[in-house]
C-alpha positions as CSV (number, residue, x, y, z in Angstrom):
1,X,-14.2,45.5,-13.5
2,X,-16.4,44.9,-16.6
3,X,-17.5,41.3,-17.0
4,X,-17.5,40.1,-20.4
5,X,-19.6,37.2,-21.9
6,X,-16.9,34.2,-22.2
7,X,-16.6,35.2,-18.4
8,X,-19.7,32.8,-17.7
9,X,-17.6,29.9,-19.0
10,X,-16.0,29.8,-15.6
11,X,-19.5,28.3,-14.0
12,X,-19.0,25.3,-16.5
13,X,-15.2,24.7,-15.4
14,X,-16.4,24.9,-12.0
15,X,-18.9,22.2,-12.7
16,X,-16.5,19.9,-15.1
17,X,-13.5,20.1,-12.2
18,X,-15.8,19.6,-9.5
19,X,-17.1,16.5,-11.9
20,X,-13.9,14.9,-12.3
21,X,-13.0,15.1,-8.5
22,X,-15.8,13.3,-7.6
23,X,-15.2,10.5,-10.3
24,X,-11.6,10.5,-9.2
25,X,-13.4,8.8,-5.6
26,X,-14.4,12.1,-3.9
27,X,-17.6,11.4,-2.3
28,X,-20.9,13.5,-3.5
29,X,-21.1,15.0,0.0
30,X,-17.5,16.6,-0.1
31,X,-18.3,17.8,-4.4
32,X,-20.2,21.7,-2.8
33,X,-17.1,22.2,-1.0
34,X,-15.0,21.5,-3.3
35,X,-17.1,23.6,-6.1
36,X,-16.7,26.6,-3.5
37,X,-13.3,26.4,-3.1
38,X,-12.8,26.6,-6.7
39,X,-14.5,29.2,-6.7
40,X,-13.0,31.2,-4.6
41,X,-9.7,30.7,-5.9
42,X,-11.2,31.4,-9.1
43,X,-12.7,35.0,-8.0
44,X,-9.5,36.0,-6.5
45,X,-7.3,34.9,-8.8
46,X,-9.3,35.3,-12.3
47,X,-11.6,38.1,-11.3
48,X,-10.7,40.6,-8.3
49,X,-7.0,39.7,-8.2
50,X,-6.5,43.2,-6.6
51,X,-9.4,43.0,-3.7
52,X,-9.5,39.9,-1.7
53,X,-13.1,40.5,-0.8
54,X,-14.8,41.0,-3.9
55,X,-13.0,38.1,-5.1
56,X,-14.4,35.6,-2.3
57,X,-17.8,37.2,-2.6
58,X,-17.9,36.4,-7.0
59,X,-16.6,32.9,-5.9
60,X,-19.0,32.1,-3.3
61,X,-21.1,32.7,-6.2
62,X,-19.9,31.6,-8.7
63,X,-19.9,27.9,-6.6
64,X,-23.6,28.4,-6.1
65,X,-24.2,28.9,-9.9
66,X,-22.7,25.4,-10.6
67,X,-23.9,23.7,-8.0
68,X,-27.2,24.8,-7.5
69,X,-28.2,27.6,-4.4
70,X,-30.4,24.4,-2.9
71,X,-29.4,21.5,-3.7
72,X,-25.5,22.0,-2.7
73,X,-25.8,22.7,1.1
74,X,-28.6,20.2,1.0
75,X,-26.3,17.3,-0.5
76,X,-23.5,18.6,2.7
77,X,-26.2,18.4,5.0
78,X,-27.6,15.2,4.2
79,X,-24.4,13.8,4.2
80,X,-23.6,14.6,7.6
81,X,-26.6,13.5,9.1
82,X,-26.2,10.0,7.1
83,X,-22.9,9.9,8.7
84,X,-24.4,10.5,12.2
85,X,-27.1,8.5,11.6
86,X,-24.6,5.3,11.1
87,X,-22.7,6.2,14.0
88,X,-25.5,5.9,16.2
89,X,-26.5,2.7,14.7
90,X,-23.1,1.0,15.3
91,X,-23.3,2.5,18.9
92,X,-27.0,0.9,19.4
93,X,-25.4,-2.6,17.8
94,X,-22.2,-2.6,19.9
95,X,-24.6,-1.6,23.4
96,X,-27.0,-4.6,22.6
97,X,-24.1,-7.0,21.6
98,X,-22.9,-6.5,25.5
C-alpha cells in the first residue's frame, strides 16, 4: 500500500467530523473517542480494506494525529475524574443533609 499525498486529508476530516459532533451537543470528554472510532473505520475501510489489523493500527493513528497524542486521553481522563469528583460531592451533601 503506497500512501499518496491527498491521503493526509483524512486527519482534517477526522478533525471537522469530530468538530461537528461535538457542536451537535456531544460533550468534549466523549470528542477522543469519537475521533478514534473514525479512525478506525477510516483505516479499515479507506486504507487496509483487505487486513483488519493494519487498518485498526493506521486508525488508531490517524485519531491521534487529529486529536493530539496528549491532549486526547488527557481531555477522557479529566473528564472522568470531574464526573467522579461530582458524585462524591453529592454523596458528601446528601450524608450531611441526614
Amino acid at each position: 500500500m503506497d500512501f499518496q499525498i491527498y491521503d493526509i486529508s483524512v486527519v482534517p476530516l477526522i478533525m471537522f467530523l469530530t468538530k461537528l459532533a461535538q457542536e451537535l451537543g456531544l460533550p468534549k470528554k466523549f470528542c477522543p473517542l469519537v475521533s478514534l472510532v473514525l479512525g478506525i473505520i477510516i483505516g479499515i475501510a479507506y486504507f487496509a480494506p483487505n487486513n483488519i489489523l493494519k487498518g485498526i493500527i493506521i486508525g488508531i493513528f490517524l485519531a491521534a494525529s487529529s486529536v493530539g497524542f496528549y491532549s486526547g486521553p488527557r481531555n477522557v481522563y479529566q473528564g472522568c475524574k470531574l464526573k467522579c469528583i461530582e458524585k462524591n460531592k453529592i454523596k458528601r451533601k446528601d450524608d450531611n443533609a441526614t
